[in-house]
C-alpha atoms as an extended CHARMM CRD file, in Angstrom:
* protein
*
       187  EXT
         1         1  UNK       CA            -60.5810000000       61.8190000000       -5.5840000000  PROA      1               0.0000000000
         2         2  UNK       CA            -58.3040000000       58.9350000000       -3.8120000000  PROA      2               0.0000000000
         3         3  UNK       CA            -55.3890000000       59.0570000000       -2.0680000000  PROA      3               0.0000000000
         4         4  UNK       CA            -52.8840000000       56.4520000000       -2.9960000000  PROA      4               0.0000000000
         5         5  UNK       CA            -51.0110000000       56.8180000000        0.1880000000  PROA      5               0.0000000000
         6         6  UNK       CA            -51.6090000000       54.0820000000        2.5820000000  PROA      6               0.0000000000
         7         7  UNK       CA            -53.1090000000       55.0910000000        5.9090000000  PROA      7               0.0000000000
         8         8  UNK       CA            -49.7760000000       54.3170000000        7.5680000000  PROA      8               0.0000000000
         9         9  UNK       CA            -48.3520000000       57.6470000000        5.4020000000  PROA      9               0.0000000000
        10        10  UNK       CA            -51.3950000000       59.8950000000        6.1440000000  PROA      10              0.0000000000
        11        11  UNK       CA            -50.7670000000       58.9380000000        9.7950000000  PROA      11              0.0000000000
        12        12  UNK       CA            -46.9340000000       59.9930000000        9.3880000000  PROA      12              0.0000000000
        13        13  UNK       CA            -47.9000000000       63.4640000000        7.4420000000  PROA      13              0.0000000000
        14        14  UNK       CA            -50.9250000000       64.1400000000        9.8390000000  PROA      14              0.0000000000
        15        15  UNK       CA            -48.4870000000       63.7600000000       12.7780000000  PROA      15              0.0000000000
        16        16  UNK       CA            -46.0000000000       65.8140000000       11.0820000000  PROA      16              0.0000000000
        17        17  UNK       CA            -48.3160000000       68.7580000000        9.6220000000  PROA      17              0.0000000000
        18        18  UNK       CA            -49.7900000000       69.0890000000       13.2970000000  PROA      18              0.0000000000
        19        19  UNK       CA            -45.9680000000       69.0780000000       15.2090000000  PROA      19              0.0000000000
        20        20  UNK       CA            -45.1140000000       71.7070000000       12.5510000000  PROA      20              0.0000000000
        21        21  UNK       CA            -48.1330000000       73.7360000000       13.7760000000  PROA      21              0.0000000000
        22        22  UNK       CA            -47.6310000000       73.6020000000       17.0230000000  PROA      22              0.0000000000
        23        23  UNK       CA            -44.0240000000       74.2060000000       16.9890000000  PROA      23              0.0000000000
        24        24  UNK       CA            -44.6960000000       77.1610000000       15.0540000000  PROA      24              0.0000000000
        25        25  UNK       CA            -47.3640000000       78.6610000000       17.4810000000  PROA      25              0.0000000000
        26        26  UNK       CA            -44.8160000000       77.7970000000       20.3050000000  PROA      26              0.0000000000
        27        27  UNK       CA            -42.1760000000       79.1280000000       18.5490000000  PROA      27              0.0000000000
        28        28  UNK       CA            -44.4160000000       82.5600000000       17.3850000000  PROA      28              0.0000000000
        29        29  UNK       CA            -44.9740000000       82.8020000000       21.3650000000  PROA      29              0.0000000000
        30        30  UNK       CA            -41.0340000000       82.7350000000       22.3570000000  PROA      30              0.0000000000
        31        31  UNK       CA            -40.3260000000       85.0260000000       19.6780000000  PROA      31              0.0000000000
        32        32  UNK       CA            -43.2020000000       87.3570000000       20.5770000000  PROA      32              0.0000000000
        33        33  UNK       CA            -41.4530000000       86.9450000000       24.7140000000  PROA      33              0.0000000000
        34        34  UNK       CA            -38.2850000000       87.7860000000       23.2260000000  PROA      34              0.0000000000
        35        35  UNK       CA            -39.0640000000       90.9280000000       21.1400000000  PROA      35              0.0000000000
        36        36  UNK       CA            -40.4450000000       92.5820000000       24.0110000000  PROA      36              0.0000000000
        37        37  UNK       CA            -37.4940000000       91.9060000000       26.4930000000  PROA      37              0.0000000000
        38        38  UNK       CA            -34.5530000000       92.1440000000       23.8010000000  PROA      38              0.0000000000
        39        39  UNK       CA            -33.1990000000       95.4410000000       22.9420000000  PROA      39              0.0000000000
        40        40  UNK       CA            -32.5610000000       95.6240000000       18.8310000000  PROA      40              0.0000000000
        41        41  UNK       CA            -29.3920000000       94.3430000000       16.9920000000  PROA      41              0.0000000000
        42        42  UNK       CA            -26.9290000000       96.8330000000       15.8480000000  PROA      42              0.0000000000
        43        43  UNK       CA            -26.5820000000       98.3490000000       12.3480000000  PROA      43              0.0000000000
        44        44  UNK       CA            -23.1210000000       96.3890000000       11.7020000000  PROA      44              0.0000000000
        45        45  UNK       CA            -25.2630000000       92.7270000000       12.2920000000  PROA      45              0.0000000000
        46        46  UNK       CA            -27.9480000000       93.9590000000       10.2120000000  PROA      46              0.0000000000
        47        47  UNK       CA            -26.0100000000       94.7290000000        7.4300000000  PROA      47              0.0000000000
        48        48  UNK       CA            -23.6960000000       92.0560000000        7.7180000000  PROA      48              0.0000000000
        49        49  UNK       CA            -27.1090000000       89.5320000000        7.9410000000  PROA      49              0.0000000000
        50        50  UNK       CA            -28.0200000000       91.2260000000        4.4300000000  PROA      50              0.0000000000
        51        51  UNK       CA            -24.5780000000       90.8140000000        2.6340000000  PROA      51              0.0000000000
        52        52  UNK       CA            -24.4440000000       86.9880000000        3.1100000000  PROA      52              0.0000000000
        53        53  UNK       CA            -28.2120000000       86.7030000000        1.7410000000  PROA      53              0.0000000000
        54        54  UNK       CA            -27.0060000000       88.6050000000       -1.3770000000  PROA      54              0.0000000000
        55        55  UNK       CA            -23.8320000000       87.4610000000       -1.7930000000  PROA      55              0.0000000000
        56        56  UNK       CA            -25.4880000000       84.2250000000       -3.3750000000  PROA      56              0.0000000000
        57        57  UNK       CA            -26.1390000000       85.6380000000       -6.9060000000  PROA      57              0.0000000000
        58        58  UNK       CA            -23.8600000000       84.8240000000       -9.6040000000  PROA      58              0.0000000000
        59        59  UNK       CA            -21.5650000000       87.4600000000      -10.8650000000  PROA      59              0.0000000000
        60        60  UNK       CA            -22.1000000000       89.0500000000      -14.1100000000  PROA      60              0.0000000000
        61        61  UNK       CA            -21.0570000000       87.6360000000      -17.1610000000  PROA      61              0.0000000000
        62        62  UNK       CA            -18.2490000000       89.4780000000      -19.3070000000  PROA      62              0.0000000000
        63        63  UNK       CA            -20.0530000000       91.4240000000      -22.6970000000  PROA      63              0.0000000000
        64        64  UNK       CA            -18.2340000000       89.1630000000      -24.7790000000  PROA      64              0.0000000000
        65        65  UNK       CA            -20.0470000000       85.9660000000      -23.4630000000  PROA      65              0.0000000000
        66        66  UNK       CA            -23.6920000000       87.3320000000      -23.3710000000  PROA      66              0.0000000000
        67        67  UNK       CA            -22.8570000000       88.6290000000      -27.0910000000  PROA      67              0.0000000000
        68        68  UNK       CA            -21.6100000000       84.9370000000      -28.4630000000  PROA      68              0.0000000000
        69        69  UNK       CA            -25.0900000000       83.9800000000      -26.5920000000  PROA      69              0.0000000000
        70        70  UNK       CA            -27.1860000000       85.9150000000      -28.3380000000  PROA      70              0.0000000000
        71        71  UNK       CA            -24.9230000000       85.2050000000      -31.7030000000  PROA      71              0.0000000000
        72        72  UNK       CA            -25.2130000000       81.7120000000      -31.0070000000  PROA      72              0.0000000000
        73        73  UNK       CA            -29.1540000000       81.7790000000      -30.5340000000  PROA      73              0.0000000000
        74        74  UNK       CA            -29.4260000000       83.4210000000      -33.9010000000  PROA      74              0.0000000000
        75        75  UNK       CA            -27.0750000000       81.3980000000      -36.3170000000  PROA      75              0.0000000000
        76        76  UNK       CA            -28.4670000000       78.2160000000      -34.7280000000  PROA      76              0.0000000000
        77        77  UNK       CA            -32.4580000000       79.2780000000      -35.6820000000  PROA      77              0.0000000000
        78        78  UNK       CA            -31.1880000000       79.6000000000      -39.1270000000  PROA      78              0.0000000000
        79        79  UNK       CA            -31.7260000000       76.3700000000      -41.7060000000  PROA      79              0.0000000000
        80        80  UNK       CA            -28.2740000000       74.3000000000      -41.6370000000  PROA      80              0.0000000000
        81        81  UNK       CA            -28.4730000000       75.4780000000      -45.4180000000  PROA      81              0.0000000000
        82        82  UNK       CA            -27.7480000000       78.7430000000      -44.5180000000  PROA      82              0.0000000000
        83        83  UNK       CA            -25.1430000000       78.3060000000      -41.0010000000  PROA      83              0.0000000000
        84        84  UNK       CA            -21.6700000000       78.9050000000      -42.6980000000  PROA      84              0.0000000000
        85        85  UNK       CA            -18.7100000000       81.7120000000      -41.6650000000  PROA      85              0.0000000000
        86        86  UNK       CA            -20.5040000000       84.1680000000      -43.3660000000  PROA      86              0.0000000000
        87        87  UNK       CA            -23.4850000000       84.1550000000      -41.7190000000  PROA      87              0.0000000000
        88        88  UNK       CA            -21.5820000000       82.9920000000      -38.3780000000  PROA      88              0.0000000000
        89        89  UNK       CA            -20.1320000000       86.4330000000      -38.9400000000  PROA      89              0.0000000000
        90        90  UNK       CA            -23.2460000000       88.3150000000      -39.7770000000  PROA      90              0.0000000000
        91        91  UNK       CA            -24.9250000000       86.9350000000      -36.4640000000  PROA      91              0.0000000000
        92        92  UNK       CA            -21.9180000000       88.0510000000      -34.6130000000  PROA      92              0.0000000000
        93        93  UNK       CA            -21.6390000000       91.0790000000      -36.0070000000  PROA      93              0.0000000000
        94        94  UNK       CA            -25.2690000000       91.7980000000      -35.5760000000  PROA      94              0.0000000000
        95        95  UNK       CA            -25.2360000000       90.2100000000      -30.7530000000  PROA      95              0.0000000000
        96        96  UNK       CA            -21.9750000000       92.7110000000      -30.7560000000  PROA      96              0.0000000000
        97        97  UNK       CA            -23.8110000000       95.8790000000      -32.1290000000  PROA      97              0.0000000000
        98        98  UNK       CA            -26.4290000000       95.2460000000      -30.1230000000  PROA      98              0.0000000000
        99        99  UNK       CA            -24.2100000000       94.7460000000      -26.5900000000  PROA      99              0.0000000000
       100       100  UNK       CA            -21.2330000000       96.9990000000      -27.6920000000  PROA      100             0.0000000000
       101       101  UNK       CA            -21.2910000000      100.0040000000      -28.0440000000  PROA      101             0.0000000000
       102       102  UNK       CA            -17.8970000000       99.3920000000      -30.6710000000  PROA      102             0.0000000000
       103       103  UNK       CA            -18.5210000000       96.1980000000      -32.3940000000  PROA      103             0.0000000000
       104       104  UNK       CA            -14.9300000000       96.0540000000      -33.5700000000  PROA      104             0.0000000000
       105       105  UNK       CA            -14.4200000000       95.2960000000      -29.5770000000  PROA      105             0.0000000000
       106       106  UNK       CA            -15.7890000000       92.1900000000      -29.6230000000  PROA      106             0.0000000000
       107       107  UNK       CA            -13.6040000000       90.4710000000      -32.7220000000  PROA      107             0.0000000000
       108       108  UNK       CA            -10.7780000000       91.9640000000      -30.0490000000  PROA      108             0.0000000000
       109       109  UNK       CA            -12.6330000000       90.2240000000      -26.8100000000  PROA      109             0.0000000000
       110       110  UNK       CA            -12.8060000000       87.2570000000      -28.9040000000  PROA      110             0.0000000000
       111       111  UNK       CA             -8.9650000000       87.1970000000      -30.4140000000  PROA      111             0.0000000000
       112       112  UNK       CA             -8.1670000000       87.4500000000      -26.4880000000  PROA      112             0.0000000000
       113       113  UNK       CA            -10.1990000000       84.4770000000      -25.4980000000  PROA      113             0.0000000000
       114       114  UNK       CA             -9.0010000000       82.3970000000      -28.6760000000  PROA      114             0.0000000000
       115       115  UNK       CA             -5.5990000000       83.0910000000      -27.3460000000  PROA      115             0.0000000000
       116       116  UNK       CA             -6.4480000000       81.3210000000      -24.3840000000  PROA      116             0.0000000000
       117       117  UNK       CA             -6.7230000000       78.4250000000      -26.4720000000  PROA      117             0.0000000000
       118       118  UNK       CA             -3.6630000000       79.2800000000      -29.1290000000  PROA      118             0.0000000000
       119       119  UNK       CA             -1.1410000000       79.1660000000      -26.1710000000  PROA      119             0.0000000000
       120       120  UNK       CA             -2.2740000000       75.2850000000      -25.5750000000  PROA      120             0.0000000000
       121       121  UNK       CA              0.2620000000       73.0100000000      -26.9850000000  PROA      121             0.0000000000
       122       122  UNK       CA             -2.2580000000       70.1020000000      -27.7690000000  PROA      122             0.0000000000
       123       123  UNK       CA             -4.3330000000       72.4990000000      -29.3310000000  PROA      123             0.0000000000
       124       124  UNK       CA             -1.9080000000       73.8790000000      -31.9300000000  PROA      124             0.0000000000
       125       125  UNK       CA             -0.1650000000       70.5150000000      -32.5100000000  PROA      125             0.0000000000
       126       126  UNK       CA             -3.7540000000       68.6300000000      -33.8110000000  PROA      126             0.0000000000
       127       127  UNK       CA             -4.9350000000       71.4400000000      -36.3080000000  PROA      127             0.0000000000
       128       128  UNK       CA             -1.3450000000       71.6240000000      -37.5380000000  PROA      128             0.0000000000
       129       129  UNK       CA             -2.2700000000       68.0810000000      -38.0910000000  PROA      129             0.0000000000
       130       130  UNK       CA             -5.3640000000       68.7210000000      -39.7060000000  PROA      130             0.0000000000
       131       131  UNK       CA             -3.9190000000       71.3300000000      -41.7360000000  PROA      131             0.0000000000
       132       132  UNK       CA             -6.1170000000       74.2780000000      -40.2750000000  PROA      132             0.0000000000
       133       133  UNK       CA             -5.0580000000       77.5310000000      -38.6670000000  PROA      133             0.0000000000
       134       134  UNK       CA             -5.0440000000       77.4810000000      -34.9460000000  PROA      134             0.0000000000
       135       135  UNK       CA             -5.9630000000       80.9790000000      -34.2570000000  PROA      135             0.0000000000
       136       136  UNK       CA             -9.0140000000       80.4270000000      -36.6900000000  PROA      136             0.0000000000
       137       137  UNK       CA            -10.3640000000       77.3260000000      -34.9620000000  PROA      137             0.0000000000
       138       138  UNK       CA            -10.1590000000       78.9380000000      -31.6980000000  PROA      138             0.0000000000
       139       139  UNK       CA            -12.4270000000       81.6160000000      -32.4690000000  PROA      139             0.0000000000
       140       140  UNK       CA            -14.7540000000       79.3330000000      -33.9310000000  PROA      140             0.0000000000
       141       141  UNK       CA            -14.4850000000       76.9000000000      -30.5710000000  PROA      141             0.0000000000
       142       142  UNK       CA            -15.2330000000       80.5340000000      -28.7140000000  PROA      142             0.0000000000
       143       143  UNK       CA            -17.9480000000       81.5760000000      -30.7680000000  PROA      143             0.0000000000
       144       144  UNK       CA            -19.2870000000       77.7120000000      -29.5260000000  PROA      144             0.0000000000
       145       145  UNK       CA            -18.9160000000       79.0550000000      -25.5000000000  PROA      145             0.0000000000
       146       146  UNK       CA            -17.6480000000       78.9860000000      -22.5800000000  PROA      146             0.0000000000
       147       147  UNK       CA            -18.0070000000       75.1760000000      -21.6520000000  PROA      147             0.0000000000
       148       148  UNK       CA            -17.2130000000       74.2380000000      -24.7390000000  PROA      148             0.0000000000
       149       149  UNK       CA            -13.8320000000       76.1150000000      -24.4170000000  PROA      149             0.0000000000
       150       150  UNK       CA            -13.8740000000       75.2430000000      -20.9400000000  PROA      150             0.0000000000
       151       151  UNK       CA            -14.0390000000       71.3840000000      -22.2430000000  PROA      151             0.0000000000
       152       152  UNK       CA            -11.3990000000       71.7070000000      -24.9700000000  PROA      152             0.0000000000
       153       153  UNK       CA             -9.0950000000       73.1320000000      -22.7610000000  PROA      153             0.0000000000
       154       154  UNK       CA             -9.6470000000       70.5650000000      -20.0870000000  PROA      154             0.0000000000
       155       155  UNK       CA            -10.2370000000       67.3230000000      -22.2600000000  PROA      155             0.0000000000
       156       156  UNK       CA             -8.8820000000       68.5490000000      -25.6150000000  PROA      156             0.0000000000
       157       157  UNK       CA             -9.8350000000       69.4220000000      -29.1700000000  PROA      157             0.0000000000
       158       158  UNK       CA            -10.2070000000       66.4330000000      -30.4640000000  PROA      158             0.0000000000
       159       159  UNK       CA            -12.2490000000       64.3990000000      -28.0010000000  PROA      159             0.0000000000
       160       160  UNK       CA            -14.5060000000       67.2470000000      -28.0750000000  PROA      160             0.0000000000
       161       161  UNK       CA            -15.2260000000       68.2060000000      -31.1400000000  PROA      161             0.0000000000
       162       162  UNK       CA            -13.5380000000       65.6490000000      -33.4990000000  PROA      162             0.0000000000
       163       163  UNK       CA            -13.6200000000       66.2300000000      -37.2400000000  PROA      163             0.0000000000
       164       164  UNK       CA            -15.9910000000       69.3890000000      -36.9080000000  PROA      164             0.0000000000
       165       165  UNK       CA            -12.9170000000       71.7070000000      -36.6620000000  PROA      165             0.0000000000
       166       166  UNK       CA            -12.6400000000       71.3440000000      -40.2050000000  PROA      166             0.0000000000
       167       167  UNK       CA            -15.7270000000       73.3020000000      -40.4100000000  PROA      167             0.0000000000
       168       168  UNK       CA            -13.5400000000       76.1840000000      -38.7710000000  PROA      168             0.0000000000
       169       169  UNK       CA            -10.9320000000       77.1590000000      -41.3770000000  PROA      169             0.0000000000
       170       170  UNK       CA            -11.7260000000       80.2140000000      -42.4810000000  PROA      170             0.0000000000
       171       171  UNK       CA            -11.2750000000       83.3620000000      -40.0260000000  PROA      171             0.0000000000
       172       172  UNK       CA            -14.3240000000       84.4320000000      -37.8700000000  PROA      172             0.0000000000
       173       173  UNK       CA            -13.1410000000       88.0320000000      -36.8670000000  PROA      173             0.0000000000
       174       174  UNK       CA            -11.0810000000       89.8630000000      -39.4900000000  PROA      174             0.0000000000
       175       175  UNK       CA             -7.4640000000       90.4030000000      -37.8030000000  PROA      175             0.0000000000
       176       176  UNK       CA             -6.7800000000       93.8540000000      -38.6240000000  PROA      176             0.0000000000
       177       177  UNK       CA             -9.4730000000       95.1850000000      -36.6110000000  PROA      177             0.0000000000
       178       178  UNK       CA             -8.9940000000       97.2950000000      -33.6320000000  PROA      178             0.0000000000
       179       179  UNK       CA            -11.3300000000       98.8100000000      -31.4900000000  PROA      179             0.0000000000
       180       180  UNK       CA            -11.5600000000      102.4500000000      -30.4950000000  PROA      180             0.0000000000
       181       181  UNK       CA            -10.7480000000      101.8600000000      -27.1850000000  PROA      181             0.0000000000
       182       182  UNK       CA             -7.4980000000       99.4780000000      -27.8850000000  PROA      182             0.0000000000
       183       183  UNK       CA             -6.2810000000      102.1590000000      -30.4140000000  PROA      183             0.0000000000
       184       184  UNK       CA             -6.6500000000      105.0390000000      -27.6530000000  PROA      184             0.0000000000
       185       185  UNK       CA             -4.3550000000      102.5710000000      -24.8640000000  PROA      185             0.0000000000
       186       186  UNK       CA             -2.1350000000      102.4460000000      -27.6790000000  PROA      186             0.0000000000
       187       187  UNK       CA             -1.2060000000      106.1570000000      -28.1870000000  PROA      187             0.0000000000
């Protein structure tokens, strides 16, 4: 087998491989000196040195996001024959079961997040102009994700999804659903 690297670049990554050596042995050395002179570090750094290496994982994503996920994976598998409400409803009915333990609380997670989008004045203005329901297209553009939502909100619904939104006229969740939970805050 050939290199490709000129001999000028093996030179640089010999010269560099053995400095890395032999900074580690010298280093290994010192730290070996140090262990047995140094007296250990208290509990408090120790635990404070493990916090900032964990504190680098991402938080957990809300239910209602990992079930639209799973939702989403499923109605986009099927043939574009088949993707309509119904079976947008079907797949979400089917990711909510499945991370819910009440199903009915994700059409209620999802009503909340639409609202999000509902209280935008933009928003409501262009599918007034369309002729569509807001509170129906916004449960659609959830059911689409977080950056898409993220996007209308920021940019708009038009540039971002354009004529699709008339795709989104009928209802996704059915509105006079409530969730077990909901109905016990309630009394």
């Amino acid at each position: 087998m050939q290199n490709n690297f000129s001999p000028s670049v093996k030179g640089v990554f010999k010269i560099m491989a053995n400095a890395i050596i032999n900074g580690q042995n010298n280093v290994n050395e010192q730290n070996a000196a140090n262990a047995a002179t140094a007296t250990p570090a208290p509990v408090a750094e120790q635990k404070e040195q493990q916090t900032v290496q964990t504190s680098r994982r991402r938080a957990p994503s809300a239910p209602i996001w990992s079930a639209l996920t799973v939702a989403r994976r499923m109605f986009n598998n099927l043939p574009s024959v088949l993707q309509n409400t119904e079976t947008k409803r079907m797949c979400l009915k089917e990711a909510a079961e499945r991370t819910y333990g009440d199903p009915k609380r994700a059409s209620y997670d999802i009503k909340n997040e639409a609202r999000k989008l509902t209280n935008l004045m933009d928003f409501g203005e262009y599918c007034r102009k369309n002729g569509l329901k807001g509170e129906n297209v916004a449960e659609h553009v959830v059911f689409e994700g977080k950056t898409v939502m993220r996007r209308v909100m920021e940019y708009g619904v038009e540039s971002v999804l354009g004529t699709k939104i008339q795709m989104f006229a009928e209802p996704l969740t059915d509105g006079k659903e409530k969730s077990a939970e909901s109905e016990a805050n309630a009394e």
